[in-house]
BAFI-3210 file (N, C-alpha, C; in Angstrom, 3 decimals, decimal comma, padded with zeros to 6 digits):
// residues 244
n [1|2|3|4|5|6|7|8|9|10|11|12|13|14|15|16|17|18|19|20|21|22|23|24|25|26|27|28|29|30|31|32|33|34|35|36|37|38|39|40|41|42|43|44|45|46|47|48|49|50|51|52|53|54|55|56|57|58|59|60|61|62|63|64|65|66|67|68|69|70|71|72|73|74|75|76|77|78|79|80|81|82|83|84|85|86|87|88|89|90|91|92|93|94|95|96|97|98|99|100|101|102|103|104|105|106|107|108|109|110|111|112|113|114|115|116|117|118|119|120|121|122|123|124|125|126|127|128|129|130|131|132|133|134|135|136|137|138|139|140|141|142|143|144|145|146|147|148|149|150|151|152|153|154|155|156|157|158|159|160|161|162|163|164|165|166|167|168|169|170|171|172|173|174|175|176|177|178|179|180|181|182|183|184|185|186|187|188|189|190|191|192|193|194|195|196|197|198|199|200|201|202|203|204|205|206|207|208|209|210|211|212|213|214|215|216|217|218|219|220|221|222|223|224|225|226|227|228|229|230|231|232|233|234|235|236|237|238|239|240|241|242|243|244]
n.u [114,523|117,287|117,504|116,100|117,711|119,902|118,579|118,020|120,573|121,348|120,255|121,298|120,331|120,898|119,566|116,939|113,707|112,599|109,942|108,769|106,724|105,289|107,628|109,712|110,369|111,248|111,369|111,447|114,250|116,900|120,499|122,403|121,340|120,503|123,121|123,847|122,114|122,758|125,413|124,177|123,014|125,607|127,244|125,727|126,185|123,955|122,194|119,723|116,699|114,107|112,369|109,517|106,535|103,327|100,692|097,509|095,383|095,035|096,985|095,237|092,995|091,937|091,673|093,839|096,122|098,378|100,012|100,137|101,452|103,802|104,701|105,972|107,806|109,384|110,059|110,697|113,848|114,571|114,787|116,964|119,184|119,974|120,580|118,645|116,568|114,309|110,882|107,930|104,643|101,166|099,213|096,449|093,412|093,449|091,266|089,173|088,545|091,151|090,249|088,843|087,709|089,449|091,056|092,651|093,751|095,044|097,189|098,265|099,541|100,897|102,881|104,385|105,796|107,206|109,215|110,382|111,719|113,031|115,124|116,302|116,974|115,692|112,912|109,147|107,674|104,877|102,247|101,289|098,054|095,704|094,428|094,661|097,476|097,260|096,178|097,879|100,139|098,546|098,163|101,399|101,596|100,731|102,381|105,289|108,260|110,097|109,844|108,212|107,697|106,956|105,793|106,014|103,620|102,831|101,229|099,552|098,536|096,878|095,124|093,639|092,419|093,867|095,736|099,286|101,438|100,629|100,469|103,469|104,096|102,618|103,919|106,438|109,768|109,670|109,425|110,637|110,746|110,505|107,739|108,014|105,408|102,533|099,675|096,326|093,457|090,478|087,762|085,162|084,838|084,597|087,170|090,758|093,728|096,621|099,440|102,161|104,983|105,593|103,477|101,065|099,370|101,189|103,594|106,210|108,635|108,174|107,475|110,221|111,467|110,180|110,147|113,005|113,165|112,767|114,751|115,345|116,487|116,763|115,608|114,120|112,038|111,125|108,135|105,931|102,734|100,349|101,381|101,828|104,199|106,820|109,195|110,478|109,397|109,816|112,431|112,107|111,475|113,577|115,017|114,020|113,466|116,382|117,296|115,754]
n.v [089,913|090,433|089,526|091,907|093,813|093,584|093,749|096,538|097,743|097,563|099,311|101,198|103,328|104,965|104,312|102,917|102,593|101,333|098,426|098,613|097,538|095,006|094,070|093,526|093,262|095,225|094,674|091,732|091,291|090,441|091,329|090,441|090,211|092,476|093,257|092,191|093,024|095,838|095,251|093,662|095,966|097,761|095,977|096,675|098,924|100,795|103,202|103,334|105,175|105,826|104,509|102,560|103,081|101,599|102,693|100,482|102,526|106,099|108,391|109,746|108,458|106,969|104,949|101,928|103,750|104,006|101,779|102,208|103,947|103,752|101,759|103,386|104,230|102,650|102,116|104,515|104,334|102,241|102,886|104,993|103,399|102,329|104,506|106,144|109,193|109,524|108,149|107,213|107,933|107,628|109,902|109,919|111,148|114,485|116,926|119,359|121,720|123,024|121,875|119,936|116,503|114,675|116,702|116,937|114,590|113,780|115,838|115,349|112,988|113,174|114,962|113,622|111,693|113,264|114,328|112,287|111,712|113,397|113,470|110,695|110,878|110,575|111,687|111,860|111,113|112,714|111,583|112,887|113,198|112,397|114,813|118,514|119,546|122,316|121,730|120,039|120,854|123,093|121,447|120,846|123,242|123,172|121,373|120,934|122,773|121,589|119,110|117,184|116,014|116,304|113,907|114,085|113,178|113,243|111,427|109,871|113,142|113,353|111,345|111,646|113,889|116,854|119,377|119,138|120,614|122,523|121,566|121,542|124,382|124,834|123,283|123,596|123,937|122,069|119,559|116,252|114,381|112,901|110,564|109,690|109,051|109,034|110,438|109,846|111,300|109,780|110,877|109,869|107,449|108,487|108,697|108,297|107,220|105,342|105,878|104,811|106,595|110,301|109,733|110,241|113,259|114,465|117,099|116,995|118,146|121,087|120,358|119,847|121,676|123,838|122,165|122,697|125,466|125,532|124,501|121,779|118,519|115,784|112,221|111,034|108,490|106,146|104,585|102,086|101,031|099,425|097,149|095,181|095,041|095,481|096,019|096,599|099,174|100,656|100,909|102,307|104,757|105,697|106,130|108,346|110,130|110,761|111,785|114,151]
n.w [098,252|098,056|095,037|094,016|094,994|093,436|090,775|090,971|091,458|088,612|087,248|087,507|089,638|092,728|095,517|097,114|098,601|101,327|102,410|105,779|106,591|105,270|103,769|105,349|108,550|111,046|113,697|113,411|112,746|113,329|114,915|113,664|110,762|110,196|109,793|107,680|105,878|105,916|104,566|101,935|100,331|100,548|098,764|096,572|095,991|097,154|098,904|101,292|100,149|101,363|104,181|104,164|105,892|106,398|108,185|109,484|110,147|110,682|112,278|113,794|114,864|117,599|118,454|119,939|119,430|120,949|120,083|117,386|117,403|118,935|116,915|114,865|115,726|115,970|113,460|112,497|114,153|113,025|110,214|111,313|111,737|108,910|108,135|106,976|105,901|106,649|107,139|105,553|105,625|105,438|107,133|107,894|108,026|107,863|109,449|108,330|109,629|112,596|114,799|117,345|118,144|116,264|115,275|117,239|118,583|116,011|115,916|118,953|118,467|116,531|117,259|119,521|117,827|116,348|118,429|118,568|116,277|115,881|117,840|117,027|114,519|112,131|110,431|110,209|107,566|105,776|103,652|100,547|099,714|100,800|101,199|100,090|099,567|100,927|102,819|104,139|104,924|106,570|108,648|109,303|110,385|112,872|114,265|116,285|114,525|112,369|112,889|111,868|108,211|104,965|102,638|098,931|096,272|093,784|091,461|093,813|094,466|092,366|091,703|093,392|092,821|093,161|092,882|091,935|092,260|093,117|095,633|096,029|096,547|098,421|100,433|100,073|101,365|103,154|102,226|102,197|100,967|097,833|096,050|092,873|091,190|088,283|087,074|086,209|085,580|085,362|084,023|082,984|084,004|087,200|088,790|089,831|087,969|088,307|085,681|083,841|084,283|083,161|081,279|082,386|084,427|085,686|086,129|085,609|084,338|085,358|088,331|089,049|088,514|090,414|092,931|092,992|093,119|095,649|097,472|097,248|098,040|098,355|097,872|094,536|094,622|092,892|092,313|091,299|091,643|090,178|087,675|084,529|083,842|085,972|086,549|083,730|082,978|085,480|084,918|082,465|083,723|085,384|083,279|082,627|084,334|084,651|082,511|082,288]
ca.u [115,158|118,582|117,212|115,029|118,881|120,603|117,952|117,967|121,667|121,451|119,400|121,717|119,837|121,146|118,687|116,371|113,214|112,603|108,743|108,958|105,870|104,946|108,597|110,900|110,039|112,423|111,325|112,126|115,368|118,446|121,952|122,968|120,275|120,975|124,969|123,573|121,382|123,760|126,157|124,193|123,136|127,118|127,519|125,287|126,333|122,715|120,899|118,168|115,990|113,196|111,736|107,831|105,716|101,786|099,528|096,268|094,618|095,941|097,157|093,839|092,475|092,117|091,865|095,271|096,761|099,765|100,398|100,488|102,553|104,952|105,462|106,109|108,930|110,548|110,369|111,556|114,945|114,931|115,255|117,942|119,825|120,307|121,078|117,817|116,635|112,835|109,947|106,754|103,649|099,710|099,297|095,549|092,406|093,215|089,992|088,640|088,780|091,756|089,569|088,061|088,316|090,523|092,500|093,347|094,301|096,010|098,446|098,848|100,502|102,295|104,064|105,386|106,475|108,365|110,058|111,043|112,363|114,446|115,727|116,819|117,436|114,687|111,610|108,298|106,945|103,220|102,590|100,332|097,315|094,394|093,601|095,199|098,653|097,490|095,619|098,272|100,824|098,191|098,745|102,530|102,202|100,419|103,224|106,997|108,694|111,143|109,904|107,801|107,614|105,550|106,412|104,973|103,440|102,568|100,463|098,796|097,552|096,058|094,243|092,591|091,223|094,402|097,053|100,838|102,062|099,836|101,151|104,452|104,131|102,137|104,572|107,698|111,254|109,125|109,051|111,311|111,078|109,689|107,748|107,916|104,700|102,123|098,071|095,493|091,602|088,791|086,334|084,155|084,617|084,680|088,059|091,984|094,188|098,130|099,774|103,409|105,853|105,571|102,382|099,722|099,019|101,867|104,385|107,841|109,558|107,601|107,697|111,442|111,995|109,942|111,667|114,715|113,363|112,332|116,244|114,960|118,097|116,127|115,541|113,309|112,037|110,039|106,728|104,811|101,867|099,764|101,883|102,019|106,052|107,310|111,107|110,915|108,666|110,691|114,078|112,425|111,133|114,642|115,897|113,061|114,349|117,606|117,146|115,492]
ca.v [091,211|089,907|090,066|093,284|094,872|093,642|094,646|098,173|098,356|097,359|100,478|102,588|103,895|105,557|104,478|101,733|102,382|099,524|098,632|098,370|096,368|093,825|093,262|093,553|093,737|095,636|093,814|090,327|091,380|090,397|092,286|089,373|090,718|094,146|093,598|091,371|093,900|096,776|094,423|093,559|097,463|097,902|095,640|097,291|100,836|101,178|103,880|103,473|106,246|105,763|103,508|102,760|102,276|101,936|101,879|100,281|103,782|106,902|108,815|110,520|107,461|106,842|103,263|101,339|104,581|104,241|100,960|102,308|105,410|102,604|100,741|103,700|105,010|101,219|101,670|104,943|103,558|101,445|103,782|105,759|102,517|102,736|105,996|106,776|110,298|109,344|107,362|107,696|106,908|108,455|110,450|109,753|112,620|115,778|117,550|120,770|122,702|122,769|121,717|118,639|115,800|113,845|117,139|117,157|113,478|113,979|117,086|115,172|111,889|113,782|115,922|112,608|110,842|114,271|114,701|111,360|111,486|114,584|112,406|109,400|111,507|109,884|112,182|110,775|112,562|112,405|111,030|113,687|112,608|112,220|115,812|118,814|120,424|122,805|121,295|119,060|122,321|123,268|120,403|120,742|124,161|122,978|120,756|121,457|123,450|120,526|118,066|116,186|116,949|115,897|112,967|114,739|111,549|113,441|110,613|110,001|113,787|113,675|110,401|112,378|115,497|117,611|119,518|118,257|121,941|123,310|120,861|121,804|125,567|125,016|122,580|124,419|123,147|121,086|118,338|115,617|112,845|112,613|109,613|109,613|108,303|109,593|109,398|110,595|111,483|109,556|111,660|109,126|106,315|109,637|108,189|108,475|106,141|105,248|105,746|105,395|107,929|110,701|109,242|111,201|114,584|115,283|118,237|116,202|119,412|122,421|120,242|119,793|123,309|123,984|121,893|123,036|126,896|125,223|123,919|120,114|117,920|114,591|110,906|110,444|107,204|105,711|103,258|101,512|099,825|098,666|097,202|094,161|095,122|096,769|096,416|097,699|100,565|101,567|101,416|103,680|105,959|105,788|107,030|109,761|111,680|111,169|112,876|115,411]
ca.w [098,361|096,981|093,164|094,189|095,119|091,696|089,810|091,760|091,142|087,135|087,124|087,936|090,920|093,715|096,891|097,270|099,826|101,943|103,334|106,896|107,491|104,261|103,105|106,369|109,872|111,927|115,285|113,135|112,257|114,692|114,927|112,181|109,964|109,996|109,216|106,433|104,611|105,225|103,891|100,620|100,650|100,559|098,067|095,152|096,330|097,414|100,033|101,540|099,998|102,221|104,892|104,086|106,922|106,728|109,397|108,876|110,485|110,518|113,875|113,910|115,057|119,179|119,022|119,307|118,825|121,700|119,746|116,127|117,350|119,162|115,844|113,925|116,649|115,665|111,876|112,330|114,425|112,050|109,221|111,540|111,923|107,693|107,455|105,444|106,581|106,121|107,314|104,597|106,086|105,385|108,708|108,701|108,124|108,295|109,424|107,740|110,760|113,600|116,074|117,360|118,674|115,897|115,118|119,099|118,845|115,395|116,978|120,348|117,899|115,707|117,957|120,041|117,360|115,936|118,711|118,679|115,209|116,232|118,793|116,498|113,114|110,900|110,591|109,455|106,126|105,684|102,280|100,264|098,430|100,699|101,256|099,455|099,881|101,898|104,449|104,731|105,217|107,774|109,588|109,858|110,775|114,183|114,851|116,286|113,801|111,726|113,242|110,623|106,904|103,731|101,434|097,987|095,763|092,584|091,507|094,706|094,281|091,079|091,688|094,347|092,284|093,578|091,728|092,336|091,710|094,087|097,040|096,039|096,318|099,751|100,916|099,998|102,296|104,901|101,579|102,601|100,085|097,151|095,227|091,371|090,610|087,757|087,456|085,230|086,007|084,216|084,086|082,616|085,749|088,208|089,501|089,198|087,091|087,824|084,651|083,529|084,822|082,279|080,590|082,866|084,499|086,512|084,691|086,063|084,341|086,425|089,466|089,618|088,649|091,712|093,913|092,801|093,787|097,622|098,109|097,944|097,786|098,505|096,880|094,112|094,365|091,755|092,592|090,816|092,193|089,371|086,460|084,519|083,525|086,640|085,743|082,247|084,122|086,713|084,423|081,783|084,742|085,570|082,310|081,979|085,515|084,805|081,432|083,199]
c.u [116,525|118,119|116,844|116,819|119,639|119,840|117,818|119,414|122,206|120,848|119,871|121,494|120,772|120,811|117,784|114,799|112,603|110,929|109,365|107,702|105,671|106,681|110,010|111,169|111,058|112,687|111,708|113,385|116,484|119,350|122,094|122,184|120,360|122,289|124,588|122,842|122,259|124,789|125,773|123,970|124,953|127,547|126,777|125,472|125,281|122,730|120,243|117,815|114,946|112,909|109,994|107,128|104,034|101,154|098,340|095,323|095,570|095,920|095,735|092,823|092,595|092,396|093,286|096,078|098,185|100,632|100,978|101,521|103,579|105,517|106,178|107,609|110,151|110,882|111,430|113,160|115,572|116,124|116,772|118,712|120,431|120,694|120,083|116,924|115,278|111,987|108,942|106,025|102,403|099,156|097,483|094,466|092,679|092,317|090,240|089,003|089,947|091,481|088,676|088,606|089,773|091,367|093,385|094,512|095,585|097,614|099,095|099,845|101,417|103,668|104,842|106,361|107,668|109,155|110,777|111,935|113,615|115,326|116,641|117,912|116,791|113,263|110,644|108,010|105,717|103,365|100,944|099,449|095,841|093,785|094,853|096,538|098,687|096,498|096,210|099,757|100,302|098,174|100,349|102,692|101,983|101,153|104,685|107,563|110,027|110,964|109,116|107,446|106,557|106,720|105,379|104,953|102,276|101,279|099,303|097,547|096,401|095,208|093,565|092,017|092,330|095,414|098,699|101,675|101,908|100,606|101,972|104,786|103,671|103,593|106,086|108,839|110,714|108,727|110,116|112,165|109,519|109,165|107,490|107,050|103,398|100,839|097,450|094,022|090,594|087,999|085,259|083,491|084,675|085,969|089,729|092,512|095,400|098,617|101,234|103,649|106,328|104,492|101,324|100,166|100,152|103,469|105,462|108,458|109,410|108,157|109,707|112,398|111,702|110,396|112,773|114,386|113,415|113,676|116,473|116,326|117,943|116,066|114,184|112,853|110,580|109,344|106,238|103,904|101,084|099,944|102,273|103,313|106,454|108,605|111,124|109,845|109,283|112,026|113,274|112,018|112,494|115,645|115,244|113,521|115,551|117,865|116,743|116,061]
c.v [091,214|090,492|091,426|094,157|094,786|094,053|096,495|098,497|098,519|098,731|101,996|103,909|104,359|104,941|103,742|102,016|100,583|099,680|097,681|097,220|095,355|092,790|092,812|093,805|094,027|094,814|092,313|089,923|091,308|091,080|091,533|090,052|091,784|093,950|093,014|092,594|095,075|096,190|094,332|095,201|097,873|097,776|095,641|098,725|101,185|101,991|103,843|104,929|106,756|104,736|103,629|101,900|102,831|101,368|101,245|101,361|104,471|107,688|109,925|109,857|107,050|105,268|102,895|102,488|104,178|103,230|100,871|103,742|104,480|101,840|101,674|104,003|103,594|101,917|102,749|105,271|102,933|101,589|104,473|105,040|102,542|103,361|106,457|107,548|110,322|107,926|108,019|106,896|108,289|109,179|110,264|111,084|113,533|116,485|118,783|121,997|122,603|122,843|120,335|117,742|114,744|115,104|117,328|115,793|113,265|115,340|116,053|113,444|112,128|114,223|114,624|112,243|112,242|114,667|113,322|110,699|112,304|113,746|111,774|109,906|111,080|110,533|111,098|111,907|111,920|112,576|111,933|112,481|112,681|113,591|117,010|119,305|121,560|123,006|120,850|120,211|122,644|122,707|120,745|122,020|124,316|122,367|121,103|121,508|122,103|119,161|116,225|116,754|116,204|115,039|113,581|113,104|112,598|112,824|110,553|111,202|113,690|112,193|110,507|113,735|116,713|117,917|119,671|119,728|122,859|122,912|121,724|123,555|126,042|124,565|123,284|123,369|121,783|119,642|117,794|114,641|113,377|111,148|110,131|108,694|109,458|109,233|110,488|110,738|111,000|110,139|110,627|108,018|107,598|109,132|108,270|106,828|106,244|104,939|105,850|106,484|108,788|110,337|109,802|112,565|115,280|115,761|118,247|117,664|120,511|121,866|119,625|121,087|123,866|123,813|122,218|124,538|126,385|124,873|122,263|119,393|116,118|113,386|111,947|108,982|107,201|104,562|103,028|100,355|098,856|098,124|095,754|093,963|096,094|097,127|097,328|099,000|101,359|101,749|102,558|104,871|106,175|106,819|108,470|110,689|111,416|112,140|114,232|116,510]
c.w [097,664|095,587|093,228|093,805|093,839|090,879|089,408|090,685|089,404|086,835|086,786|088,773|091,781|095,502|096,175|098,419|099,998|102,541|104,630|107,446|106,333|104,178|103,944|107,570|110,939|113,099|114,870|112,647|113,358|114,556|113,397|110,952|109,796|109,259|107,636|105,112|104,498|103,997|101,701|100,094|099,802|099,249|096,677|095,189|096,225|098,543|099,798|101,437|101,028|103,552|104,884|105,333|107,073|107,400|108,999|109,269|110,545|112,244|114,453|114,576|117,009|119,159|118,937|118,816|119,799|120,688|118,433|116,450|118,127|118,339|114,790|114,700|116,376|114,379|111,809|113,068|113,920|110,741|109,685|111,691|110,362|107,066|106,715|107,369|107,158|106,210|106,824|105,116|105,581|106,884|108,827|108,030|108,350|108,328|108,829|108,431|111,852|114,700|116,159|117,973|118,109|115,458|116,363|118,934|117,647|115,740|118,015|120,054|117,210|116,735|118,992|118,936|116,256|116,667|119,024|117,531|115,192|116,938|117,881|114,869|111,701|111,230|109,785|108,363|105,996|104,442|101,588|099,490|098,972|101,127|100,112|100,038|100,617|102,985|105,122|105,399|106,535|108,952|109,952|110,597|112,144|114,911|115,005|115,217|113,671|112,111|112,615|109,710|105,900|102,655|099,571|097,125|094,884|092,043|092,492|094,611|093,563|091,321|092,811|093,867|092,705|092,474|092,609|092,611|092,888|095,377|097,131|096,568|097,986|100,917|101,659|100,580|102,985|103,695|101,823|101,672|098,892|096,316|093,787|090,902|089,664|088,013|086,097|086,103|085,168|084,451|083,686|083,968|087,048|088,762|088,783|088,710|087,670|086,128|084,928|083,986|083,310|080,771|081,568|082,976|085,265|085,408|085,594|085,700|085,321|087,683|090,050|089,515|090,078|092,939|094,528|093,484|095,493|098,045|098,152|096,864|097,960|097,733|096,078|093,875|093,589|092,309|091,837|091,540|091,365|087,814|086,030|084,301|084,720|086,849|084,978|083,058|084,921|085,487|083,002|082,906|084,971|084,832|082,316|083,350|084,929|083,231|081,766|084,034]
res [x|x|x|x|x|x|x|x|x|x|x|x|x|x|x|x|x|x|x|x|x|x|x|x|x|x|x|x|x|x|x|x|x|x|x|x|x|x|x|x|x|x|x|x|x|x|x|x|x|x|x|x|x|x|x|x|x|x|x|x|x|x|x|x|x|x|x|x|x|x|x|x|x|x|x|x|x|x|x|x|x|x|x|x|x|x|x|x|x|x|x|x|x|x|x|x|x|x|x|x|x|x|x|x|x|x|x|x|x|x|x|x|x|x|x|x|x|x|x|x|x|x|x|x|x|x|x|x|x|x|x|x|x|x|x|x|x|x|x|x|x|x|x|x|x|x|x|x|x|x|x|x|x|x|x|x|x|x|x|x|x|x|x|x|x|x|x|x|x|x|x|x|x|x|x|x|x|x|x|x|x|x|x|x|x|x|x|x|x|x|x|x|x|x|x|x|x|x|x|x|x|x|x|x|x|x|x|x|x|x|x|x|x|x|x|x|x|x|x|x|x|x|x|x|x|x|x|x|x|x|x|x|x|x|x|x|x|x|x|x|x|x|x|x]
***
């Protein structure tokens, strides 16, 4: 994490998100450990953009649910311990219909862990991609008003058959955080691609005009998941928003 933060700060970045479960476990972290990362934090004039926390199911899920809605209520403590505004996680299936048994169970997890973000000051944002922008809208609109929002992931959409534009338009204010990642559609393999930021389908100009009409004042953080250069990657993604 050391190199991760000098590299960040060579960047000329802003904000840093942190994963909460692979790269930094809140519950394995002591007082000492905290002063330490604010500390290096401090010392690259880094914020935390985000806090990433993925479940292995989504809150839609009965099994082990008290247990995965108990780890997320850490991460996001965690997050409010950092000052970062935002816990990004995949909230799980959103069914077709608002009825049933997993949209009962998805409502009756959300709405704890939103009013437990109100509480702390770190909402969770549901990370778009596996249904469209406004199913996932329809979802927030069943749950306490501010109390959890939408992480938009550009990318994500489009390597699900969705348009990024569309989210955005559904989404509106209630978007929290955004990721800066791109994708394309093979039509040939039936399946989406990650591509370079500004090398696929998503129209970076429209959707920050957009944005910009909704009031969004938020990180962009840039991901890459599948890259054999993910330095030189992220620092020209870097240059290409900030040109922007």
């Amino acid at each position: 994490m050391r190199k991760a933060l000098v590299a960040a700060a060579r960047m000329g970045v802003q904000g840093v998100e942190i994963d909460a479960r692979g790269e930094l476990r809140p519950q394995e972290l002591s007082q000492t450990g905290m002063r330490e990362l604010k500390r290096m934090l401090e010392d690259h004039n880094l914020r935390v953009s985000a806090v990433s926390f993925r479940t292995r199911r989504g809150y839609d899920v009965a099994d082990e649910i008290d247990r995965r809605v108990a780890a997320t209520k850490t991460a996001m403590k965690f997050a409010a311990d950092l000052h970062a505004a935002v816990v990004v996680n995949q909230v799980g299936n959103v069914p077709t219909e608002s009825t049933g048994r997993n949209w009962s169970q998805l409502i009756d997890s959300l709405t704890e862990i939103s009013k437990y973000g109100m509480h702390v000051g770190a909402l969770l944002a549901a990370q778009t991609g596996t249904e469209s922008g406004a199913d996932l809208a329809r979802l927030l609109d069943a749950l306490p008003e501010g109390g959890i929002g939408a992480d938009l992931d550009p990318g994500n959409l489009i390597l699900n058959g969705f348009s990024p534009l569309e989210a955005v338009e559904a989404l509106g204010a209630r978007i929290l955080h955004v990721h800066a990642r791109d994708g394309v559609r093979d039509l040939a393999r039936g399946r989406g691609l990650e591509v370079p930021l500004g090398r696929g389908s998503a129209d970076f100009p429209a959707l920050l005009g957009t944005l910009e009409d909704h009031q969004y004042r938020g990180f962009f953080t840039i991901a890459r998941e599948d890259s054999e250069n993910p330095a030189a990657e992220i620092s020209a993604a870097v240059e290409y928003l900030t040109n922007l």
